[in-house]
C-alpha positions as CSV (number, residue, x, y, z in Angstrom):
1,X,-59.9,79.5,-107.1
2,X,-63.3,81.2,-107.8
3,X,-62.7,84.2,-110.0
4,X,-64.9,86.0,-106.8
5,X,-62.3,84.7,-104.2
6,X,-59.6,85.7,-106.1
7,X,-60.7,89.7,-106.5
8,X,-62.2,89.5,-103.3
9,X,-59.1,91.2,-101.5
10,X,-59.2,94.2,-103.9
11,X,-63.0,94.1,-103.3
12,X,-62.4,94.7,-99.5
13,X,-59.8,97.3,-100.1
14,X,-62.6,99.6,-102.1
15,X,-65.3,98.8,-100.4
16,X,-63.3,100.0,-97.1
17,X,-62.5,103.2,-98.6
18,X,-66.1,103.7,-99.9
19,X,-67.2,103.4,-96.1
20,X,-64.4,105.4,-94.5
21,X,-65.3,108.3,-97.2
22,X,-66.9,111.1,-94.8
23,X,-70.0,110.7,-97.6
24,X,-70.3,107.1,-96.7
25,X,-68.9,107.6,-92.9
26,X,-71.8,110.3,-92.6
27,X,-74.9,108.0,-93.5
28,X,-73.4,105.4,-91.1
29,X,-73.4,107.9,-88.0
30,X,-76.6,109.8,-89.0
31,X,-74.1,113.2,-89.4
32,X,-74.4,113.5,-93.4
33,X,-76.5,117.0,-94.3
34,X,-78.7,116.4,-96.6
35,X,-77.6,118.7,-99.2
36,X,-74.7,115.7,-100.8
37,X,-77.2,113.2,-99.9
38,X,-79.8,115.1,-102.1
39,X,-77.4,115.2,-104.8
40,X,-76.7,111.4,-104.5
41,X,-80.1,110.5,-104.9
42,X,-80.5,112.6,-108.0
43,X,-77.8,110.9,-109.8
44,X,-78.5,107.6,-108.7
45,X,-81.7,108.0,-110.2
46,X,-80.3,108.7,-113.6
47,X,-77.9,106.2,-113.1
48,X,-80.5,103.1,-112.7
49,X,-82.3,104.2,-115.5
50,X,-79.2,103.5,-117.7
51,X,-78.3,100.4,-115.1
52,X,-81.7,99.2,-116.5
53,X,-80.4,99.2,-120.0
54,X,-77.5,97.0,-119.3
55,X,-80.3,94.0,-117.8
56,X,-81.8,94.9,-121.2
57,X,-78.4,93.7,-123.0
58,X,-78.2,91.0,-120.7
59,X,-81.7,89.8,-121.6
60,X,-80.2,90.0,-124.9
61,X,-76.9,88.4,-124.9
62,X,-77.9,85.7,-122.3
63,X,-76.9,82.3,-123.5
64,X,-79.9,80.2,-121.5
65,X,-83.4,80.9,-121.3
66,X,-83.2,81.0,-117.8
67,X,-80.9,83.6,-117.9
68,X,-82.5,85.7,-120.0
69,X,-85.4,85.6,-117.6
70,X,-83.8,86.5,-115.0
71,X,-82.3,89.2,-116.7
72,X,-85.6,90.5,-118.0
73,X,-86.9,90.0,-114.3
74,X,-84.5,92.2,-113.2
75,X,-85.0,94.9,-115.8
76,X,-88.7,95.4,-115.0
77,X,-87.9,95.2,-111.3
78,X,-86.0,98.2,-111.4
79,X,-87.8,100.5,-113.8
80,X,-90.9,99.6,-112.0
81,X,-90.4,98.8,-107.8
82,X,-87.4,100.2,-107.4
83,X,-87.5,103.2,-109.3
84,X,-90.6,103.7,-107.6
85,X,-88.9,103.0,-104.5
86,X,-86.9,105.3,-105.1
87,X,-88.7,108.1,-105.9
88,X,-90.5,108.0,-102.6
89,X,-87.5,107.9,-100.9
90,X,-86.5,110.7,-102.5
91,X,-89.5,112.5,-101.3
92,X,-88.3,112.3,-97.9
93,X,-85.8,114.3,-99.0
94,X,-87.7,116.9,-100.5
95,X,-86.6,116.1,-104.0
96,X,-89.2,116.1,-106.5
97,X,-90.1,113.8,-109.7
98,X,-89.5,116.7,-111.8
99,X,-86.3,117.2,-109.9
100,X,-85.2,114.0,-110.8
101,X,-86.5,113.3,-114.1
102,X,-84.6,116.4,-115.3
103,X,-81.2,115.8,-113.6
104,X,-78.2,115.9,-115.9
105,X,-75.3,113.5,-115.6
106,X,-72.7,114.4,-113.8
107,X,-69.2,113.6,-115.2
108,X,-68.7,110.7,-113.2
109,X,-72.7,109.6,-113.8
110,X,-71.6,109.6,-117.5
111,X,-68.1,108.2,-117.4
112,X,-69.3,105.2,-115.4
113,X,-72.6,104.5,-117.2
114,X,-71.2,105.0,-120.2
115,X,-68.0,102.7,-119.5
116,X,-71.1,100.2,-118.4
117,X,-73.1,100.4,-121.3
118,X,-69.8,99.9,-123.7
119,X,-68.7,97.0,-121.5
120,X,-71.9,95.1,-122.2
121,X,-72.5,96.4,-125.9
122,X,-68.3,95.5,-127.0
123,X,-68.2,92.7,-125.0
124,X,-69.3,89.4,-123.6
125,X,-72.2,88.4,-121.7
126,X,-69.8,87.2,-119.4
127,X,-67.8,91.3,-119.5
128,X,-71.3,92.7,-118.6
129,X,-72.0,90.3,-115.6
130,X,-68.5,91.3,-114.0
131,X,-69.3,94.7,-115.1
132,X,-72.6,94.8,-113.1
133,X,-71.0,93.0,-110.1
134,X,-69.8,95.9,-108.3
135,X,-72.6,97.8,-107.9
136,X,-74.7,95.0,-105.8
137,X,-71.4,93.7,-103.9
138,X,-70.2,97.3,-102.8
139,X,-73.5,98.1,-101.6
140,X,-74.3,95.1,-100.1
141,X,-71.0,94.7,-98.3
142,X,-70.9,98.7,-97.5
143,X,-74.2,98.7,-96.0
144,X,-73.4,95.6,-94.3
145,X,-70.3,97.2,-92.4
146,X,-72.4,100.1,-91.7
147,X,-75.0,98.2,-90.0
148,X,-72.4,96.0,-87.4
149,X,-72.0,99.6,-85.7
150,X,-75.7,100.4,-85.3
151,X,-78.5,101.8,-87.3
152,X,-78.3,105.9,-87.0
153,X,-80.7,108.1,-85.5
154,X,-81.5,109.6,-88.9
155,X,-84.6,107.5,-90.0
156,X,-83.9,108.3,-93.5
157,X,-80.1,107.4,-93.7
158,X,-81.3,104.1,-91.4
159,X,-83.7,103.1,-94.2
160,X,-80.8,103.1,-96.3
161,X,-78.8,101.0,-94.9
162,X,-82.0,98.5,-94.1
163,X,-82.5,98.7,-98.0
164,X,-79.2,97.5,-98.5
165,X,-78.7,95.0,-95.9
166,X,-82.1,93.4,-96.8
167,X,-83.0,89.9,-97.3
168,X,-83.8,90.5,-101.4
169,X,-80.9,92.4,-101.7
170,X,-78.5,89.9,-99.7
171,X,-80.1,87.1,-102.1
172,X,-79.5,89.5,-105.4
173,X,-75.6,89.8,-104.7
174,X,-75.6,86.2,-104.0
175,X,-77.3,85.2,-106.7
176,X,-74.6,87.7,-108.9
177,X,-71.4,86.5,-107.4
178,X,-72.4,82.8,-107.6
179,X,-73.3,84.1,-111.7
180,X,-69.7,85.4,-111.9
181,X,-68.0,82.0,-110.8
182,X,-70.1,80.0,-113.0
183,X,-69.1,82.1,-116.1
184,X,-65.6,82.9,-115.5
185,X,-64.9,79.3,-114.4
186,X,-62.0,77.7,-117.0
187,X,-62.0,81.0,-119.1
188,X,-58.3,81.8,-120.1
189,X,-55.5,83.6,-118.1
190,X,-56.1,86.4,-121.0
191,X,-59.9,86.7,-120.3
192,X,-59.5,86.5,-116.3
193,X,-56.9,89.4,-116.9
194,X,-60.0,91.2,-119.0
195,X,-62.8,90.4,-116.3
196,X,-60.4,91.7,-113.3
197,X,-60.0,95.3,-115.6
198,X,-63.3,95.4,-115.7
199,X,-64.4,94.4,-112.0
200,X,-62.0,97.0,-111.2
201,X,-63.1,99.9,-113.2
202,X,-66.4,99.8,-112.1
203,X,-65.4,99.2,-108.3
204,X,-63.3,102.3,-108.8
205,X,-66.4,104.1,-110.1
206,X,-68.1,102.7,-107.3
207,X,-66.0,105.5,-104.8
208,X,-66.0,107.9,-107.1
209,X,-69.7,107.8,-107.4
210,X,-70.0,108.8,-103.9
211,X,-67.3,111.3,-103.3
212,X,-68.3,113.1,-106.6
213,X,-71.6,113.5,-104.6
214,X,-69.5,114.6,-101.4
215,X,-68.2,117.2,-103.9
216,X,-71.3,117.8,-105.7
217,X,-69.1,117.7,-108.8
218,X,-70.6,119.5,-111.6
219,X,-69.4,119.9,-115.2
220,X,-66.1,122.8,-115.4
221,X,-68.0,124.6,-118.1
């Protein structure tokens, strides 16, 4: 069975909860103020700017060529269009480039970039792919769910879910669970045990992403 099929249960089980958190839930039926919503957008910008370094160690580590193209691809894809992307979008919000540029981590931000990061650094080109996995699967599939009940009236939650439910992105989650298969194929009970720790911490990070932004979590002291 393909290491994807196999986790694919537990995938569906987080990526259920992620869109039946009132966060989540909100975006879906237009409802969400913008006040979490602002806050999500500032970390999120923080957090592809360290997503971007972990293409940069998979340009690095890559074992083909081709890989490391793609991976390099991908790394000037996001700190060009869609960082750009998403500081428009964060315009519509009223958030400025200042705003985000300046944003400090918040404890989740850190404990799941930094978990990221180490993941690729420590491990195995192969750690680092399942590492990355979650991100493009939970928001492909999340946005996916939300869009079988209806694009909301909220233009700007709408082009959210559009963003996420869109051809490139359908074809970059593809392309990243077909990537996972072909490098966890015939790897050892004891590495399968590793890559499913992994794909699991950062699915878990994956929810608490959003509902630290439903909580606009800040740092105790």
């Amino acid at each position: 069975m393909a290491f994807t099929d196999e986790i694919r249960p537990r995938a569906n089980e987080i990526w259920t909860a992620i869109v039946e958190h009132p966060m989540v839930a909100g975006i879906g039926d237009g409802t969400l103020q913008a006040e979490p919503f602002k806050y999500w957008v500032r970390q999120d910008y923080q957090y592809l700017i360290e997503y971007s370094r972990l293409f940069a160690l998979g340009a690095a580590k890559a074992p083909t060529f081709d890989r490391m193209k793609t991976f390099t691809q991908l790394l000037t894809a996001t700190l060009t269009e869609e960082m750009d992307l998403h500081r428009s979008y964060a315009a519509e919000f009223g958030i400025t480039e200042s705003e985000l540029e300046t944003t400090s981590l918040s404890p989740t931000t850190q404990g799941y970039t930094d978990f990221l990061l180490r993941t690729a650094a420590l491990g195995s080109f192969t750690d680092l792919v399942v590492a990355l996995l979650p991100c493009m699967w939970g928001f492909n599939d999340v946005a996916t769910q939300l869009a079988a009940d209806g694009l909301p009236a909220d233009e700007r939650y709408a082009a959210w879910i559009e963003m996420y439910t869109g051809e490139e992105f359908n074809e970059l989650t593809e392309w990243c669970l077909t990537l996972t298969d072909e490098m966890t194929a015939g790897a050892s009970e004891t590495d399968i045990e590793r890559y499913r720790h992994i794909f699991e911490t950062s699915a878990q990070y994956e929810y608490r992403f959003w509902d630290a932004a439903w909580r606009r979590e800040e740092w105790t002291i």
